[in-house]
N, C-alpha and C positions, 0 to 999 in steps of 0.2 A: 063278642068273643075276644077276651083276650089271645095273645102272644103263646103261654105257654098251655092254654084250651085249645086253641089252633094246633101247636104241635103235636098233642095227642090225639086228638081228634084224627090227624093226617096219619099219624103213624098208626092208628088203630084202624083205617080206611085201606091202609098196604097190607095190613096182616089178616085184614077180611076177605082181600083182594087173592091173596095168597091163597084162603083156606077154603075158598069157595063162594062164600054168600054174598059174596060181592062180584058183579059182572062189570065188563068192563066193553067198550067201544073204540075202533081206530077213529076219528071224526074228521080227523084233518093231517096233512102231512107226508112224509115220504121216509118209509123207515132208514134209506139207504143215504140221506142225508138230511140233515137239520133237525126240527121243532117236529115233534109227533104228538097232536093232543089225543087225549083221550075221554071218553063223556060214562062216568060211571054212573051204573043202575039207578043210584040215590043223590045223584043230580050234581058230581063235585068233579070238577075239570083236572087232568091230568096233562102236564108238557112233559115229556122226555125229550132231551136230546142225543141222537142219533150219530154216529159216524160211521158211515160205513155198512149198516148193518148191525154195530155193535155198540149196545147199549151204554151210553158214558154216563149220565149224571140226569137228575129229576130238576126240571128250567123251575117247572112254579106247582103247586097244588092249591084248588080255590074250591071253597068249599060253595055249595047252594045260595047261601047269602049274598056270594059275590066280593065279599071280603077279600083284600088282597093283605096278604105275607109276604114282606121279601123273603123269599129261599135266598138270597143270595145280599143282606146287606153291606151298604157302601160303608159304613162305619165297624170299622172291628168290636170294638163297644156293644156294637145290635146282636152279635155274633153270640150263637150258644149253640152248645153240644148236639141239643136236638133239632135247631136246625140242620145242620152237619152231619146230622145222620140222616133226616129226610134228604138232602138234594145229593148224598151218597149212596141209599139206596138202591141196590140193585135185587131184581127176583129172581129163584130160584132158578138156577139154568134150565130145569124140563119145564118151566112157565113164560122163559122167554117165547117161544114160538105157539105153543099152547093158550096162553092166553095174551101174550101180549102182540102178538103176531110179524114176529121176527124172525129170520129167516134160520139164521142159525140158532 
């Protein structure tokens, strides 16, 4: 899989997340601080990071393969728009507690 197969891949996995056909699991974590993984129905791991409660930023998304994307690389250079829209990401406010299981 390349780079920008991965980023659509991920962002088509948020927007299935969103509309239903995709379920999702808390697996690990504490909403009200840190790393929240998540283990979706079709087998691709989700981090969120937590403050508080309140949902800040997507840590990593790893598809079934196990393939890792930096969401977040060290080189500006590695840096593209579609990254920066996955690890900015945030879901629809009536889906935060709904499916994502956040309090607020």
């Amino acid at each position: 899989m390349t780079r920008p197969e991965y980023c659509d891949a991920a962002q088509r996995l948020l927007d299935d997340i969103e509309k239903g056909s995709i379920s999702i699991e808390m697996v690990e974590g504490d909403i009200l601080a840190g790393k929240v993984t998540y283990q979706t129905n079709n087998g691709w791991t989700i981090v969120v990071f937590s403050d508080g409660d309140d949902w800040d930023y997507v840590s990593s998304i790893v598809p079934p393969s196990g393939e890792r994307f930096e969401l977040w690389p060290e080189q500006e250079k590695d840096d593209s728009d579609e990254l920066r829209a996955l690890r900015s990401y945030h879901p629809p406010a009536d889906q935060l507690t709904k499916i994502w299981g956040f309090l607020t």
